[in-house]
C-alpha positions as CSV (number, residue, x, y, z in Angstrom):
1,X,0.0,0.0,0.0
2,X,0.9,3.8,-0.2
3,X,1.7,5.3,3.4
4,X,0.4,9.0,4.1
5,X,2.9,9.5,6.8
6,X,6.5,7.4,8.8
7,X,6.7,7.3,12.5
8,X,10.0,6.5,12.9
9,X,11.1,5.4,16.2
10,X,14.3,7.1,17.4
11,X,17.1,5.0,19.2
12,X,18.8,2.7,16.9
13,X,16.2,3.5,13.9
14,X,17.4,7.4,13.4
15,X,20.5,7.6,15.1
16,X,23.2,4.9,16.2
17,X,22.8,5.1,20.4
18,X,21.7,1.8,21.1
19,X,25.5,0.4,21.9
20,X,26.5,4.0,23.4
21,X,23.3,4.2,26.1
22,X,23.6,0.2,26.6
23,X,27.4,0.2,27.4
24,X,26.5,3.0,29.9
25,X,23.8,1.2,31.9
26,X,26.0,-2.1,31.8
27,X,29.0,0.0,33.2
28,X,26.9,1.2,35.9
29,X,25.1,-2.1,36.7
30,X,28.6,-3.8,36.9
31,X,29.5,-1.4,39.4
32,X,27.2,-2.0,41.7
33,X,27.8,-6.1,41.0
34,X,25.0,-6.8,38.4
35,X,28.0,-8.7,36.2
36,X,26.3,-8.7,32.8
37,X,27.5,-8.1,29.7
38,X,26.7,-5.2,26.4
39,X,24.6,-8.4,24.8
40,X,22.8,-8.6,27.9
41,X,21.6,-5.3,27.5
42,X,20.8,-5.8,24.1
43,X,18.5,-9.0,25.1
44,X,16.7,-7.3,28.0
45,X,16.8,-3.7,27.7
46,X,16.5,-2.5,23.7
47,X,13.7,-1.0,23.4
48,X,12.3,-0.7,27.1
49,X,11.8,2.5,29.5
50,X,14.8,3.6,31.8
51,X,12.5,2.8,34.4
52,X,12.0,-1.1,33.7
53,X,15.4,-1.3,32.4
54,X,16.4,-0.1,36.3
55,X,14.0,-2.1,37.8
56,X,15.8,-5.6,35.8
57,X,19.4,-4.2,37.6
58,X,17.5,-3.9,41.1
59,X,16.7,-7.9,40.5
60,X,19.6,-9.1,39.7
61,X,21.4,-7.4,42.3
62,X,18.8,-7.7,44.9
63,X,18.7,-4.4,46.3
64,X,17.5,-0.5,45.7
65,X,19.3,0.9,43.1
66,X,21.0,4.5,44.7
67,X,18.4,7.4,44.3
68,X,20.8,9.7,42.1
69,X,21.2,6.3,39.2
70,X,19.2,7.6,36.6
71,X,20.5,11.6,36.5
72,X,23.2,9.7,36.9
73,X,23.0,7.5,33.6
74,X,21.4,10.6,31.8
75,X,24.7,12.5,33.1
76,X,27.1,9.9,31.5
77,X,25.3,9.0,28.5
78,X,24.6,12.6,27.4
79,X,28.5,12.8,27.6
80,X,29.3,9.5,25.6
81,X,26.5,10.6,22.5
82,X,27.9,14.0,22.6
83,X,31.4,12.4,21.5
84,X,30.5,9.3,19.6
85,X,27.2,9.5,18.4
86,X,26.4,9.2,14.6
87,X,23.0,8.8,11.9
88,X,22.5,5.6,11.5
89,X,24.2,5.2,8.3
90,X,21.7,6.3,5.0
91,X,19.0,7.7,7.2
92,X,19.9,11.6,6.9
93,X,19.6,10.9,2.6
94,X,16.6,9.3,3.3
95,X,14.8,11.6,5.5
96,X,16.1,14.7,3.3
97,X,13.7,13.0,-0.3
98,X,10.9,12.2,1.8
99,X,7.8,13.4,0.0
100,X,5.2,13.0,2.6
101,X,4.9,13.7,6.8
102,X,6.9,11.9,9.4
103,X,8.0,12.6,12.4
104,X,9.8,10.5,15.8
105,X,8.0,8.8,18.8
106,X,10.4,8.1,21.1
107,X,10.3,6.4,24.8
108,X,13.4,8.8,25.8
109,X,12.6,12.1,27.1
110,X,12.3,15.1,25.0
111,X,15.9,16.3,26.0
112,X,17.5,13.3,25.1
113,X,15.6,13.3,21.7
114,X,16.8,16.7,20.9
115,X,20.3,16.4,22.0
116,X,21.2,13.1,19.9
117,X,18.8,14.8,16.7
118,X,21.2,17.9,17.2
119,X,24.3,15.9,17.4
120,X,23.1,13.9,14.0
121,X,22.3,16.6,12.2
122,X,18.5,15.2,11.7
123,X,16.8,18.3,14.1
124,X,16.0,20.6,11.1
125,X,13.4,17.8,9.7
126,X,11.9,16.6,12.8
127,X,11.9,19.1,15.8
128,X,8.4,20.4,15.1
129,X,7.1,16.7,14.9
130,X,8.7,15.0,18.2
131,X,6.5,12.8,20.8
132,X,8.0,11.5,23.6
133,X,6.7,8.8,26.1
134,X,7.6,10.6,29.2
135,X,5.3,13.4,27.7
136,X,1.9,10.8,28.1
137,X,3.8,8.7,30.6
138,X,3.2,5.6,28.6
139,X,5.5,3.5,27.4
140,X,6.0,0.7,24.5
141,X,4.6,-2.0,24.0
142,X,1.6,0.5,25.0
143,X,0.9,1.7,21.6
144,X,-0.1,5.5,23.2
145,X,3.0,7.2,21.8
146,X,2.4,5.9,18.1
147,X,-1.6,6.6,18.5
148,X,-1.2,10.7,19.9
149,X,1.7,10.7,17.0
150,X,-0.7,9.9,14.4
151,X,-3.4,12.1,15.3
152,X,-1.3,15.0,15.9
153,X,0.3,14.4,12.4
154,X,-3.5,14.1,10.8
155,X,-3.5,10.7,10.5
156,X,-5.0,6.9,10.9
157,X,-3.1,4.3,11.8
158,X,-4.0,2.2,8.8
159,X,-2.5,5.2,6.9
160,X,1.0,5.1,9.0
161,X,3.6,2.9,9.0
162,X,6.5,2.9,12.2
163,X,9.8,1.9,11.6
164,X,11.2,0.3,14.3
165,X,14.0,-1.6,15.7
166,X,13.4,-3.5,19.0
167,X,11.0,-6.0,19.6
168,X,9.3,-4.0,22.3
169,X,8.9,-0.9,19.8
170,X,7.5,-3.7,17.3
171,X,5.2,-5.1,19.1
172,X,3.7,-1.4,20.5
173,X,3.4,-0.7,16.7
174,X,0.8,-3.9,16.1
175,X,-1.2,-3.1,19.5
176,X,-2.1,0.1,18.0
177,X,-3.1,-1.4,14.2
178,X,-0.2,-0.1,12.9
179,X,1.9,-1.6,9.5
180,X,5.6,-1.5,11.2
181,X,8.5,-2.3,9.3
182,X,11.6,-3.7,11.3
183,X,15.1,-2.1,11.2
184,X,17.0,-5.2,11.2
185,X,20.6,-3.9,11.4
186,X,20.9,-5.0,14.9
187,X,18.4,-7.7,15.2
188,X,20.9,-10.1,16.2
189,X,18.9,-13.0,17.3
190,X,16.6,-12.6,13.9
191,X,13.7,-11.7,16.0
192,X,11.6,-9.0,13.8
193,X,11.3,-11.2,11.0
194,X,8.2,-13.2,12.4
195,X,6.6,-9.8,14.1
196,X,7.0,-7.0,11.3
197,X,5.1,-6.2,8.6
198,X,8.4,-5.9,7.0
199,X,11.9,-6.0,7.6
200,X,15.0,-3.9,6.0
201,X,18.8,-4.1,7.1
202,X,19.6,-1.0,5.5
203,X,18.5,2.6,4.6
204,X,19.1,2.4,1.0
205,X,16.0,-0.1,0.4
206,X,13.6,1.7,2.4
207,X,12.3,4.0,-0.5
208,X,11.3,0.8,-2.8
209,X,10.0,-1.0,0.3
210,X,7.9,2.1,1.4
211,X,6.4,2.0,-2.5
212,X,5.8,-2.0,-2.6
């Protein structure tokens, strides 16, 4: 079919933070004796809130993370994307020939949205059309951010597709009767396959599969 409108999803779909945030939060559980590794992360984080991804470490350690963790995780990550961070590679060419709406919904805050935009050089085409979880205070697999997107934009979600990357964005995508397309760059354990619409490994195939 032919979409009206892309909700991309930001983290690891727009620009390449996934390894950079999850390195952070495995440095910090390992601190505090978590012992897990980056592909951990990758299994049981991707794609969740802060919040749940916190509440895993308290478990495994068995007791109350400290009070200042997350400023603190926001602190240290900020720091790593401002000196590593990149597009995911094709999505600023893609994003630039775009011929109809889109916009981001995001479970990071609106800060951390704007900051790694900024550091991509992807703000210009999206900072007028940004939702963020923490502004609804829902989060994926609740389809809420993906729904208040598309109606803000103008839109059904049978007219929408959401381009995602994690299983838990995925899945948030269907609840809502969304089409969702998987961003399989990452998808390491070849989970999307079976749950997207569609699936793509790389931005230069997007345009054709957007048409087919």
């Amino acid at each position: 079919m032919s979409y009206k409108c892309i909700i991309f999803d930001c983290d690891g779909v727009l620009v390449d933070s996934e390894p950079l945030g999850n390195q952070t939060l495995v440095d910090m559980a390992n601190e505090l004796g978590a012992n897990i590794t980056l592909d951990y992360a990758y299994q049981h984080f991707k794609g969740n809130s802060l919040n749940r991804c916190i509440n895993q470490i308290s478990n495994l350690i068995s007791v109350e993370l400290p009070k200042n963790f997350e400023s603190e995780y926001r602190r240290r990550s900020f720091e790593t994307f401002k000196n590593h961070i990149k597009p995911v590679e094709g999505v600023l060419d893609v994003v630039k020939n775009l011929d109809i709406p889109f916009c981001v919904a995001s479970s990071g805050p609106e800060n951390k949205i704007q900051l790694n935009l900024e550091l991509t050089g992807l703000w210009p085409y999206f900072k007028s059309h940004v939702f963020s979880c923490y502004a609804i205070q829902k989060w994926k697999p609740d389809p809420s951010v993906f729904i208040w997107a598309a109606e803000s934009m103008g839109f059904q979600p049978s007219e929408c597709v959401v381009i995602e990357d994690s299983v838990v964005g995925v899945t948030a995508a269907i609840n809502g009767g969304f089409d969702v397309f998987g961003f399989t760059a990452h998808d390491y354990r070849n989970e999307l396959k079976n749950l997207a619409t569609k699936t793509f490994d790389n931005y230069f195939s997007l345009p054709e599969l957007l048409k087919s």
